[in-house]
C-alpha positions in Angstrom: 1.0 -12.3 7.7 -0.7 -9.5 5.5 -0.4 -10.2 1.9 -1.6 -7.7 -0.7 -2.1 -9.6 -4.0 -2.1 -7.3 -7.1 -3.4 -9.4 -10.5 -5.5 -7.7 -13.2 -7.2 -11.1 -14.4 -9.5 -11.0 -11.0 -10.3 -14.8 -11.2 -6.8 -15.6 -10.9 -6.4 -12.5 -8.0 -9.7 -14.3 -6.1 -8.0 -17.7 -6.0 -4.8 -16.6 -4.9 -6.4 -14.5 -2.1 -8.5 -17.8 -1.2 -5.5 -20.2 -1.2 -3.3 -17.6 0.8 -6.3 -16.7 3.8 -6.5 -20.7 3.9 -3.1 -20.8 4.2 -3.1 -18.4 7.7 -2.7 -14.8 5.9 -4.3 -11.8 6.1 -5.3 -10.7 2.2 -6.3 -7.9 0.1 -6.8 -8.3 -3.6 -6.3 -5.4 -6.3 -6.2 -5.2 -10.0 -4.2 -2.3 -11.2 -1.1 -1.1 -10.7 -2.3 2.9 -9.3 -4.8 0.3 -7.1 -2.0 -1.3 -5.8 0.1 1.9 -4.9 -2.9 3.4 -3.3 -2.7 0.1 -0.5 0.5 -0.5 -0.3 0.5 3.5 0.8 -2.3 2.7 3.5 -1.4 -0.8 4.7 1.3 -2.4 6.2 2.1 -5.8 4.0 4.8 -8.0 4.5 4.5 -9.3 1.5 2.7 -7.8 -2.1 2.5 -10.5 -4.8 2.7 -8.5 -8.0 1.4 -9.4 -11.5 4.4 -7.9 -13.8 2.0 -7.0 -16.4 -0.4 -4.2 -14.8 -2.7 -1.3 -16.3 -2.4 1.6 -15.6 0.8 1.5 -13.7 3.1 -1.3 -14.8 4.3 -3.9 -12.0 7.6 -2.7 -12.3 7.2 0.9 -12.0 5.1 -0.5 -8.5 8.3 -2.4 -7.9 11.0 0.7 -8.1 8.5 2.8 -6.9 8.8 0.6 -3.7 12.1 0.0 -3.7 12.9 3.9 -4.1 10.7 4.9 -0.8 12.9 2.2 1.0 9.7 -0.2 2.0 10.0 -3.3 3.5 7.3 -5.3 1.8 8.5 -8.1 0.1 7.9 -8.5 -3.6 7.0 -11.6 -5.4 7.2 -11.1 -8.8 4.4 -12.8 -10.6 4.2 -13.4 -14.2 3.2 -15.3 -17.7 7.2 -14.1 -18.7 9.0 -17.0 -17.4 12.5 -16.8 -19.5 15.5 -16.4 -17.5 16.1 -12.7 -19.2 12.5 -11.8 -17.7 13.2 -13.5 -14.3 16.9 -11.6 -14.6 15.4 -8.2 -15.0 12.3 -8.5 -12.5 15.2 -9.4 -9.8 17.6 -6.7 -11.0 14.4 -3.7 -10.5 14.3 -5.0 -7.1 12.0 -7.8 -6.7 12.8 -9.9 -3.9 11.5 -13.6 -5.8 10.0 -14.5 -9.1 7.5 -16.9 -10.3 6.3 -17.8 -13.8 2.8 -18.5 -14.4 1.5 -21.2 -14.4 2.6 -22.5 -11.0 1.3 -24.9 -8.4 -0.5 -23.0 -5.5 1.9 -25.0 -2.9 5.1 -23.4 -4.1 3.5 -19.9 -3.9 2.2 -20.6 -0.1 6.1 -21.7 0.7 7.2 -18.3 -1.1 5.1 -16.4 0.4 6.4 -17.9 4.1 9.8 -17.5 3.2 9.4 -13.9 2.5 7.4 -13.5 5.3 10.2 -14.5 7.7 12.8 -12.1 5.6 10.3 -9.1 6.3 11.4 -6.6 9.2 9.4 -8.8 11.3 10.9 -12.2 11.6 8.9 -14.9 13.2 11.5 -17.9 15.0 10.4 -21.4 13.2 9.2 -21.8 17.2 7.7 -19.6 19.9 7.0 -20.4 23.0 5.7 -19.0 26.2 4.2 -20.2 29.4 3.8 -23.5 27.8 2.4 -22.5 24.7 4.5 -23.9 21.4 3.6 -22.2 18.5 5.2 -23.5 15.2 5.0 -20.8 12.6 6.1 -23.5 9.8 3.6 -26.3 10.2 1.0 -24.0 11.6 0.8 -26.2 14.9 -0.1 -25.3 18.3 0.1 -27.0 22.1 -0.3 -25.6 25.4 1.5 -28.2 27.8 2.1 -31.1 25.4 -1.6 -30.6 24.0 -2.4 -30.1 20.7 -5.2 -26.7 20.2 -7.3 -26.8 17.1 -7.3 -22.9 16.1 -8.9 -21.1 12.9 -6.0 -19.3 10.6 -7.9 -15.7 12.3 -6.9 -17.4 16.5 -3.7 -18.8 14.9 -2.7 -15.0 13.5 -3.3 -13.5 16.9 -2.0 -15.4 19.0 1.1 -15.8 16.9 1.6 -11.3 16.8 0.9 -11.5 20.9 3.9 -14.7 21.1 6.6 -12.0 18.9 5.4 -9.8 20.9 7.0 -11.7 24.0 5.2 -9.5 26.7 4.6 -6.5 25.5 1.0 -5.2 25.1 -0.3 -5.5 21.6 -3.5 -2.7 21.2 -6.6 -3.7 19.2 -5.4 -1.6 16.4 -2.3 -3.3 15.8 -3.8 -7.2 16.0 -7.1 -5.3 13.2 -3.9 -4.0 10.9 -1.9 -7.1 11.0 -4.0 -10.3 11.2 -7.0 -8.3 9.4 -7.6 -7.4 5.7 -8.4 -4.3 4.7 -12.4 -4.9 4.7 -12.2 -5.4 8.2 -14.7 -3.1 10.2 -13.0 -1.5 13.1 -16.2 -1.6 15.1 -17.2 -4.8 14.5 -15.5 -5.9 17.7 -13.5 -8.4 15.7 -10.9 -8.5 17.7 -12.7 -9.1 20.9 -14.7 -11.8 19.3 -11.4 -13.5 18.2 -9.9 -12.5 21.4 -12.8 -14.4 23.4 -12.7 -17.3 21.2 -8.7 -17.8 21.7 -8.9 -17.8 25.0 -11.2 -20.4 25.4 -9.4 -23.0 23.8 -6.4 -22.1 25.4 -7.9 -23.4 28.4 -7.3 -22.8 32.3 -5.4 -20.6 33.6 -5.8 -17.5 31.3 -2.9 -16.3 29.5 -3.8 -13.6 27.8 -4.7 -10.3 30.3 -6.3 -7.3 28.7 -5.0 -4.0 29.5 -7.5 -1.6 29.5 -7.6 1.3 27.3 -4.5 -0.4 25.7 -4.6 -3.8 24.3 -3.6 -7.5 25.2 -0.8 -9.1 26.6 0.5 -12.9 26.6 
């Protein structure tokens, strides 16, 4: 759900980010390798797609650097080395995939996905609750047999408050997770998105705010 894309040609970074906040995600954008370390430090991604060829701190010192602290982010290896000796060693330092420049944008969304669901926090191909279906592969939603037209932001939430299957979710977790980092924390984002969601989830409400804690589905 929160993608941190580190790419030192910025164009390139900025049209990844676009394509991957279309596609439902939560992204931040960097363009250094120290940049990158700094976030990933601050921010918890499930997934950092990482440009090989870094200043300042190379993509694969970022990459045993991550793998050395244990972290669960998973690493997509981006890259204008596409041999299979390149794709070999970018595996071997501990990247989870690899993908040559240049590619087409739909095979990066579907990487991104899959690595998403091998994270620490799986999402099922299907949730459900209280007649809601939620189908985390084609991004569909129903309450009851009918379909809901959600923005990626209403989609993200109310996907973290299904996983969550009861439990309360606070404000600060659904700002970390479905959020980038830009996000102002007292912007009332949340409760803007929050209001919004359960509007077109209709009658009866199903999600109850707890107070001084967060929501619950």
């Amino acid at each position: 759900m929160r993608v941190l894309v580190a790419e030192d040609e910025e164009v390139l970074a900025e049209l990844v980010a676009t394509g991957l906040r279309r596609a439902g995600f939560a992204v931040d954008t960097v363009y250094s390798g120290d940049a990158a370390l700094a976030y990933l430090g601050l921010h918890d991604y499930d997934v950092v797609v990482l440009d090989r060829d870094l200043p300042r701190v190379h993509g694969d010192d970022v990459t045993r650097r991550l793998v050395a602290a244990g972290s669960r982010t998973r690493i997509l290896m981006l890259t204008a080395a596409g041999s299979m000796e390149d794709r070999v060693a970018g595996l071997d330092l501990g990247a989870d995939d690899y993908l040559p420049k240049p590619f087409e944008f739909p095979e990066l969304v579907s990487r991104v996905r899959a690595l998403r669901r091998r994270s620490a926090r799986p999402a099922p191909p299907q949730l459900e609750r209280h007649g809601l279906q939620l189908d985390t592969v084609r991004r569909t939603v129903s309450r009851d047999g009918h379909a809901l037209d959600l923005s990626p932001k209403e989609f993200a939430v109310l996907q973290i408050l299904l996983e969550a299957d009861g439990a309360v979710v606070s404000a600060e977790e659904l700002l970390e997770r479905a959020w980038d980092a830009h996000a102002d924390p007292f912007t009332g984002a949340v409760r803007v998105a929050m209001s919004k969601l359960r509007g077109k989830l209709g009658d009866p409400p199903l999600i109850r705010t707890v107070q001084g804690v967060g929501y619950a589905l």
